[in-house]
C-alpha positions as YAML, in Angstrom:
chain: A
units: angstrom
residues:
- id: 1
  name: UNK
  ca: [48.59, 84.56, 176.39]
- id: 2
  name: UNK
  ca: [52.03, 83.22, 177.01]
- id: 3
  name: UNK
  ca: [52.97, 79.10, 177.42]
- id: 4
  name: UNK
  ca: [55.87, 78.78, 179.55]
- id: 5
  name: UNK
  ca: [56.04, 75.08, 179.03]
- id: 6
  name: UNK
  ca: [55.50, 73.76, 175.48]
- id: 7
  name: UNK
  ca: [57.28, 71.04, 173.53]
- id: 8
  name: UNK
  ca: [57.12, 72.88, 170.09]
- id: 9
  name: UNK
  ca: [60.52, 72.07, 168.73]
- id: 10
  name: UNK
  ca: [60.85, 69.43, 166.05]
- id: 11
  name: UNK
  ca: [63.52, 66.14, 166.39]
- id: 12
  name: UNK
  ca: [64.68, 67.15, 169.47]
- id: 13
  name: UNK
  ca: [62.38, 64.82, 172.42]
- id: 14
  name: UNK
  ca: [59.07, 63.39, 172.32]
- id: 15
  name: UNK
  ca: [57.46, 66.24, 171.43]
- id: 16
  name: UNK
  ca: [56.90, 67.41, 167.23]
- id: 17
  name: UNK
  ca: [59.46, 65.24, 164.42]
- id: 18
  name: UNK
  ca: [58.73, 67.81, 161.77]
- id: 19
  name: UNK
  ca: [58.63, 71.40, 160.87]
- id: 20
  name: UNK
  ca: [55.48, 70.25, 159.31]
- id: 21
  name: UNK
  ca: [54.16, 69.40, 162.77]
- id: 22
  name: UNK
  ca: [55.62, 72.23, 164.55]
- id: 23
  name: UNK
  ca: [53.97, 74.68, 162.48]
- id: 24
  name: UNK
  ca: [50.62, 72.98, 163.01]
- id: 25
  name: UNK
  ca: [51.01, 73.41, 167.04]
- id: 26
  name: UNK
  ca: [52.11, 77.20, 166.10]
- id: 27
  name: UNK
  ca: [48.88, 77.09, 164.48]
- id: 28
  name: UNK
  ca: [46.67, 75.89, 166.81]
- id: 29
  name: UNK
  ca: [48.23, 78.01, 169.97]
- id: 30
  name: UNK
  ca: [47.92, 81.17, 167.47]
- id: 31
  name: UNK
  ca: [44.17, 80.50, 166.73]
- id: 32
  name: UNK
  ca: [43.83, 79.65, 171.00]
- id: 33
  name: UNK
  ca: [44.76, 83.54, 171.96]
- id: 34
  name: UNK
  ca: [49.19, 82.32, 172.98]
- id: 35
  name: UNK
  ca: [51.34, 85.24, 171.39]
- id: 36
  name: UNK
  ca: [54.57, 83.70, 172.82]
- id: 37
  name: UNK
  ca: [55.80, 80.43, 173.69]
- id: 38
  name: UNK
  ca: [58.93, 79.33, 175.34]
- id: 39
  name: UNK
  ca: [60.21, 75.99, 173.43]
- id: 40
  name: UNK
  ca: [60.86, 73.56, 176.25]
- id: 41
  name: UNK
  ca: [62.56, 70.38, 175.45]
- id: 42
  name: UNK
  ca: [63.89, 67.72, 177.91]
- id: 43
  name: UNK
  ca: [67.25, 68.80, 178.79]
- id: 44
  name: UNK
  ca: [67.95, 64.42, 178.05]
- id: 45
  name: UNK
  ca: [66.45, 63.42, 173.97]
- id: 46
  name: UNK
  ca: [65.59, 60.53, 175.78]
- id: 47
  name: UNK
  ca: [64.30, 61.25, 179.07]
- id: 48
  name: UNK
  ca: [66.95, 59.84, 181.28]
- id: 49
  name: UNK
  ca: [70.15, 61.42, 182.40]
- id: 50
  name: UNK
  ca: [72.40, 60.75, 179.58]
- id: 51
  name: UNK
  ca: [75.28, 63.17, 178.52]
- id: 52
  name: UNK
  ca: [74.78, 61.66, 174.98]
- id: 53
  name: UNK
  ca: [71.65, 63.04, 174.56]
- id: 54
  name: UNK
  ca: [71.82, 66.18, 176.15]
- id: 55
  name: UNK
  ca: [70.15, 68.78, 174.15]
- id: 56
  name: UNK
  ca: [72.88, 71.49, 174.87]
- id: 57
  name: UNK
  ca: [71.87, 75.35, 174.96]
- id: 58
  name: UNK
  ca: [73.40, 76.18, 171.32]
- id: 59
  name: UNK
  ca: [71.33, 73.39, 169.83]
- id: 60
  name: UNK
  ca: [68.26, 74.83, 171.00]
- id: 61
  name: UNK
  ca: [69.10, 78.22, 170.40]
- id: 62
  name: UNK
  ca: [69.74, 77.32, 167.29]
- id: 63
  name: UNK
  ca: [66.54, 75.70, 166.69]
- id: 64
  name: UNK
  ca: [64.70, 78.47, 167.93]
- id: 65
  name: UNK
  ca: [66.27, 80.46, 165.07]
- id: 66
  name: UNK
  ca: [65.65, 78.41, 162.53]
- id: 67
  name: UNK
  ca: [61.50, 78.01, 163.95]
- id: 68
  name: UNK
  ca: [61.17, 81.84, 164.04]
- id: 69
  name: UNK
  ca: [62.47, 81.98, 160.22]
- id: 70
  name: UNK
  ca: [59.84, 79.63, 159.30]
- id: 71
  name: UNK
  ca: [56.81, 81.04, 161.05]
- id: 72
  name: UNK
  ca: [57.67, 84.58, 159.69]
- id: 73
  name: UNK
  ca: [57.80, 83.26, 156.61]
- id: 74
  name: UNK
  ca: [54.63, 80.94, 156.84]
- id: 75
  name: UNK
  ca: [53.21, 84.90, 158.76]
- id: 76
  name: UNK
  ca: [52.41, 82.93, 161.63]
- id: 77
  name: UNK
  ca: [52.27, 85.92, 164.69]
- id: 78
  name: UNK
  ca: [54.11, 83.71, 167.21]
- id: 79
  name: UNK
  ca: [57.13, 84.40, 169.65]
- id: 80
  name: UNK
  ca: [59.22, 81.50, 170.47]
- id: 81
  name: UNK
  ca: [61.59, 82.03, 173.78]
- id: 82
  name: UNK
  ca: [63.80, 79.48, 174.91]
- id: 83
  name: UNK
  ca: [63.63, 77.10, 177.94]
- id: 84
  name: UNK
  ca: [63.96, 73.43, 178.50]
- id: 85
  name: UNK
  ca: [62.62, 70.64, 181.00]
- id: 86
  name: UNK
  ca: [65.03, 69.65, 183.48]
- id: 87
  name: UNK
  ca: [65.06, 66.92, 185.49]
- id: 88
  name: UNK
  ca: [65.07, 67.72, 189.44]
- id: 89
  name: UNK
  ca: [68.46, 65.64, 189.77]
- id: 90
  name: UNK
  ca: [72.20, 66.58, 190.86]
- id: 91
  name: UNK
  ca: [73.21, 65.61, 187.31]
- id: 92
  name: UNK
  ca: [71.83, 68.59, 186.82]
- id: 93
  name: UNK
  ca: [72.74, 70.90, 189.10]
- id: 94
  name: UNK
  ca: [76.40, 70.24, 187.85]
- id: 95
  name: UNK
  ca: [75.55, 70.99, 184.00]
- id: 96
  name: UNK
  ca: [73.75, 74.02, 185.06]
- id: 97
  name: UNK
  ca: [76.87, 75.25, 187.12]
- id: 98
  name: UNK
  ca: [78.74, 74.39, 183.63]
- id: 99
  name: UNK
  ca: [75.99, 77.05, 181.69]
- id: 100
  name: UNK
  ca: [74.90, 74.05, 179.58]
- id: 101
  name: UNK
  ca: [71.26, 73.93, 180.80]
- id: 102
  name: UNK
  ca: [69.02, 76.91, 179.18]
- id: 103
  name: UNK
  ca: [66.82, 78.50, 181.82]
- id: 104
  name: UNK
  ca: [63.92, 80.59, 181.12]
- id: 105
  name: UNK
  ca: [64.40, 82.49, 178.28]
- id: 106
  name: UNK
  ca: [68.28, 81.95, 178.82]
- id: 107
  name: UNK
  ca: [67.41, 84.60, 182.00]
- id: 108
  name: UNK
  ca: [69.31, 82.47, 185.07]
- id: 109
  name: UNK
  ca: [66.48, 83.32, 186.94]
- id: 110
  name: UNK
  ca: [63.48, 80.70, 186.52]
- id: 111
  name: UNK
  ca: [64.42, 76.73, 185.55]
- id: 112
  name: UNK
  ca: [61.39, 74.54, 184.90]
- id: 113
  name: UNK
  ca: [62.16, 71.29, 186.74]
- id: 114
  name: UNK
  ca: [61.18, 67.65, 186.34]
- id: 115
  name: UNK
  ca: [60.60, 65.47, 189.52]
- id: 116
  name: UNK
  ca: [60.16, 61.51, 188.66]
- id: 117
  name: UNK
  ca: [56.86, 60.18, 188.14]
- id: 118
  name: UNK
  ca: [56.59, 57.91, 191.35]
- id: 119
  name: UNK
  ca: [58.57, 59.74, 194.00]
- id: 120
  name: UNK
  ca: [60.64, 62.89, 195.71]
- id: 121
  name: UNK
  ca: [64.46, 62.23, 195.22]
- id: 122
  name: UNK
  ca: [66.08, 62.40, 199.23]
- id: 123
  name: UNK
  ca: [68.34, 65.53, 197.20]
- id: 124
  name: UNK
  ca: [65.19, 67.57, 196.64]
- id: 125
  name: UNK
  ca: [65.54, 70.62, 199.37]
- id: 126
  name: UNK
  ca: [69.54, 70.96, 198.58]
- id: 127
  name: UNK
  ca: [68.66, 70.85, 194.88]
- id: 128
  name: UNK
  ca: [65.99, 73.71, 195.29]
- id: 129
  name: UNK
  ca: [68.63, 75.66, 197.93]
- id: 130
  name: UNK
  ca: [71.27, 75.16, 195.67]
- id: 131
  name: UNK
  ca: [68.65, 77.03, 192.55]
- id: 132
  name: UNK
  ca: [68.14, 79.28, 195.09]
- id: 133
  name: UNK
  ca: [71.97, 80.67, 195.77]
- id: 134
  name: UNK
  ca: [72.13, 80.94, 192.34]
- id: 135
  name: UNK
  ca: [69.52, 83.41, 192.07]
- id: 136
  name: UNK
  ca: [67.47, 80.95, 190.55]
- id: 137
  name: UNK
  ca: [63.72, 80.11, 191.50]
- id: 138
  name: UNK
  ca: [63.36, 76.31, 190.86]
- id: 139
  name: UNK
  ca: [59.45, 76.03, 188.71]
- id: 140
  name: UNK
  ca: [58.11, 72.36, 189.62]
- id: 141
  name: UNK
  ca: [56.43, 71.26, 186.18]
- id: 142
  name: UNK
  ca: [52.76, 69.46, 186.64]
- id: 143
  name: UNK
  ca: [52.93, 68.90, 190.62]
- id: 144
  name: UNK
  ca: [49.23, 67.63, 190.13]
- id: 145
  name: UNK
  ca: [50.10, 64.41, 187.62]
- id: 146
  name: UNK
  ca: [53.02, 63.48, 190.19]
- id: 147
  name: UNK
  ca: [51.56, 60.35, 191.99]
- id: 148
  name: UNK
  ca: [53.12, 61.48, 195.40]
- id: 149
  name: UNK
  ca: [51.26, 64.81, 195.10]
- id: 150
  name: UNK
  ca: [48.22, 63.64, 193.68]
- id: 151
  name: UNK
  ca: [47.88, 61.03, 196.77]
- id: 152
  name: UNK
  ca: [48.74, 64.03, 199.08]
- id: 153
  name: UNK
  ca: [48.57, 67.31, 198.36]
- id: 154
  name: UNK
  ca: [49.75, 68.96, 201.15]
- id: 155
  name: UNK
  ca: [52.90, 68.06, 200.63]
- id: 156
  name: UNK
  ca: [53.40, 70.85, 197.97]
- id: 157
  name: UNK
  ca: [54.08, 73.22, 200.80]
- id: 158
  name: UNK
  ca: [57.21, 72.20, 201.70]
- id: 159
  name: UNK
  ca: [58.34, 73.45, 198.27]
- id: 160
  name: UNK
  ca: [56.60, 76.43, 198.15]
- id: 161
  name: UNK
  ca: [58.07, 77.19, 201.72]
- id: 162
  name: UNK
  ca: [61.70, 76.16, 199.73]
- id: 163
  name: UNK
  ca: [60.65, 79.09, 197.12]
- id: 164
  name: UNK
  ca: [59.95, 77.01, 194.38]
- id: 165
  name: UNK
  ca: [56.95, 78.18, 192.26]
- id: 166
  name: UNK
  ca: [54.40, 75.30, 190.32]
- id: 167
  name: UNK
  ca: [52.90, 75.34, 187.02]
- id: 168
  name: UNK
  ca: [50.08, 73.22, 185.69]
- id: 169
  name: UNK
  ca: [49.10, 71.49, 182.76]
- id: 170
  name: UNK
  ca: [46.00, 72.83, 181.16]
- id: 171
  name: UNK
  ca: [44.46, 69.46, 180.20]
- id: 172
  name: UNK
  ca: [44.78, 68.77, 183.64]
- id: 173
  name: UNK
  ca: [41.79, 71.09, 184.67]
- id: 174
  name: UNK
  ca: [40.09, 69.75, 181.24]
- id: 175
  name: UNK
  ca: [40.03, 66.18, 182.02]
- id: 176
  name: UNK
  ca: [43.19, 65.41, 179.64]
- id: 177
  name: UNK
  ca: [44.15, 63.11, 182.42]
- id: 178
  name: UNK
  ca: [41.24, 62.08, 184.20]
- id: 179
  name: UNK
  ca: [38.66, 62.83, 186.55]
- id: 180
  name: UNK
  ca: [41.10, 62.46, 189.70]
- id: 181
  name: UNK
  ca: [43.61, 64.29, 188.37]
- id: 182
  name: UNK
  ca: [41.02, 66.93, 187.54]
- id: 183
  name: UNK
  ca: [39.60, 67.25, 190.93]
- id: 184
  name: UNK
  ca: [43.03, 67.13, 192.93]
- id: 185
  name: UNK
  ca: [44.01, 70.19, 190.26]
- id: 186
  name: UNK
  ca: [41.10, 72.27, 190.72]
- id: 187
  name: UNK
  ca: [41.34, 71.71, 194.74]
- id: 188
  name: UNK
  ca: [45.03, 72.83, 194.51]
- id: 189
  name: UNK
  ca: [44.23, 75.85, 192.07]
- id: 190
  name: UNK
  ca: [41.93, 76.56, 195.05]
- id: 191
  name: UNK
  ca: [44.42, 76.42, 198.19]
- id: 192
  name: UNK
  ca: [46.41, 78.79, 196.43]
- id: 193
  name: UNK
  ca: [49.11, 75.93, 195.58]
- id: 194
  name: UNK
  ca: [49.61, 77.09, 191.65]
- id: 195
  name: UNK
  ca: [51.42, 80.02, 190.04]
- id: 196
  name: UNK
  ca: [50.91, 79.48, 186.75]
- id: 197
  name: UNK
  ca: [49.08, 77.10, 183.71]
- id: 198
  name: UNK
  ca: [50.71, 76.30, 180.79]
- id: 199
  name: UNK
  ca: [49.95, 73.51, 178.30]
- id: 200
  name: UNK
  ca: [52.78, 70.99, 178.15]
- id: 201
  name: UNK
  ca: [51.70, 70.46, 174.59]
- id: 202
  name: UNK
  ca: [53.51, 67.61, 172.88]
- id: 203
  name: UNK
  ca: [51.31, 67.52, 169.51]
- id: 204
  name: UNK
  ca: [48.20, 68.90, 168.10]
- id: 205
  name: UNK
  ca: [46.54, 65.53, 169.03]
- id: 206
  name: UNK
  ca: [46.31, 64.59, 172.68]
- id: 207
  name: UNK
  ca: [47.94, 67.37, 174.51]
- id: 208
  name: UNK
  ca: [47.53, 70.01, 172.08]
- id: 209
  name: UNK
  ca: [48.83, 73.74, 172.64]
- id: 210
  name: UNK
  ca: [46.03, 75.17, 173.87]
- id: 211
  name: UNK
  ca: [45.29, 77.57, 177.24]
- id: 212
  name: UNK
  ca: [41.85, 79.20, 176.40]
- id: 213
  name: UNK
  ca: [39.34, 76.40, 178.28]
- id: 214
  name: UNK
  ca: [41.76, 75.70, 181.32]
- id: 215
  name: UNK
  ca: [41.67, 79.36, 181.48]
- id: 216
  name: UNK
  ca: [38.36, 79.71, 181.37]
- id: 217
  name: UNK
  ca: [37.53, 76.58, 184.37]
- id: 218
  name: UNK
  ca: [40.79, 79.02, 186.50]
- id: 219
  name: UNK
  ca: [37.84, 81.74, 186.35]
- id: 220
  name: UNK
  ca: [35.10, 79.77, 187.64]
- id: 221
  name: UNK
  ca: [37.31, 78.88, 190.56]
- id: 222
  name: UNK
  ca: [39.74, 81.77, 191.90]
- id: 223
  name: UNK
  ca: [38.16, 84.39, 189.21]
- id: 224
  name: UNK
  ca: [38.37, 85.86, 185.85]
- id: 225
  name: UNK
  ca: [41.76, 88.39, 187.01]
- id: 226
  name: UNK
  ca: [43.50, 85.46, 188.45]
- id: 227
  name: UNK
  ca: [43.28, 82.91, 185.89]
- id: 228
  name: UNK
  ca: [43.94, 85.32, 183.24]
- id: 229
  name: UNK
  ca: [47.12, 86.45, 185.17]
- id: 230
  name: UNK
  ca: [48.37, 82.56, 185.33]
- id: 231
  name: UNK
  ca: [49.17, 82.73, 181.66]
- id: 232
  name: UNK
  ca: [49.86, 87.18, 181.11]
- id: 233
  name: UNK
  ca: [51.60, 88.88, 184.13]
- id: 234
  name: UNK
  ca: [52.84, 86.18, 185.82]
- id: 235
  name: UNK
  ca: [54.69, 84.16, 182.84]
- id: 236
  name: UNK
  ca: [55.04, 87.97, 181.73]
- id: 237
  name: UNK
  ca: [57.11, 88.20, 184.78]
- id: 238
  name: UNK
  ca: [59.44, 84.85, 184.56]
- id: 239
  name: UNK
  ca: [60.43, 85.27, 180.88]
- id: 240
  name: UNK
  ca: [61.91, 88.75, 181.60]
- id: 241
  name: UNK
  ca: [63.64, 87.29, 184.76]
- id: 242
  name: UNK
  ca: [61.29, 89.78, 187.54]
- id: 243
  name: UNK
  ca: [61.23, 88.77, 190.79]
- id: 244
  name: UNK
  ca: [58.04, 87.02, 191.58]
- id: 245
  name: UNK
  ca: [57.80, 88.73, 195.37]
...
């Protein structure tokens, strides 16, 4: 399996502080059935727009590096591609056009974005048009834990009318985050609202880095095929910058 959206990296957001801890999550996602995961830290340390604590591309990369030295060395059979969280702002928009936000697998194709917790910013559709003439396809990260789209759903069709794709949290499905957030997931997995599942794991604790259960609920609901293709061909797709359509 592949986990587009994973905070694996250690000292570098909320996510892992330590190699130690880092290699734990490898671990865990290695022992779950994930083969490759693309590191995604918030593009802001501190999860507000902040220039200061911008984790810049090179920083990452570098990273990323040093990770894959440590789990060959600890023979831990685990790809890590590299990708950040960015927040759905026009802060944003300007460091991307400046090549200092890391898309996808550094592709320029797919961006994993961030919208606040408690509403849509007015800038949303020029944001996503503005991905868009880029030739990149804007990825809205956990639509089902935002409170706007957990209150109403629907709305998520404006943005996949604006081209944008959306990924869920597994732990969503798995009651992670309650039972309302479970039920509004599992109704949007069903309307055909979600591309792809990924685990937005933070730790080996709470919101560990694991696919195989979420995977396994997907089945019971749109069938084995399609939840297995959330997190193979479809991520498959995304890191090596295919077009989706």
């Amino acid at each position: 399996m592949i986990d587009l959206h994973c905070h694996i990296l250690p000292d570098i957001d909320d996510g892992p502080q330590t190699w130690k801890e880092s290699l734990a999550m490898a671990r865990m996602a290695v022992k779950d059935g994930i083969r490759v995961i693309v590191a995604s830290p918030h593009l802001f340390r501190r999860r507000m727009v902040d220039l200061n604590a911008l984790n810049e591309k090179a920083a990452i990369s570098a990273r990323i590096s040093q990770f894959q030295e440590k789990l060959e060395a600890e023979q831990i059979p685990l790809e890590i591609l590299p990708g950040c969280e960015c927040p759905l702002s026009l802060e944003s928009i300007e460091l991307l056009a400046e090549d200092r936000v890391m898309t996808i697998n550094d592709g320029k194709r797919y961006l994993l974005l961030e919208m606040p917790e408690l509403s849509i910013p007015p800038a949303t559709p020029d944001i996503c048009f503005q991905l868009q003439a880029k030739g990149i396809t804007p990825i809205i990260s956990h639509p089902e834990r935002h409170m706007i789209f957990l209150e109403r759903p629907e709305k998520l069709l404006r943005f996949l009318d604006l081209g944008c794709l959306m990924q869920m949290t597994a732990g969503s499905l798995t009651g992670t985050f309650g039972r309302r957030v479970a039920k509004v997931s599992k109704m949007m997995v069903k309307k055909g609202y979600i591309q792809m599942l990924a685990s937005d794991a933070h730790s080996t604790g709470g919101r560990p880095p694991v696919l195989s259960q979420a995977v396994s609920q997907l089945g019971h609901l749109i069938g084995n095929n399609a939840a297995l293709a959330m997190v193979t061909t479809i991520p498959e797709k995304i890191i090596k910058g295919a077009s989706m359509f």
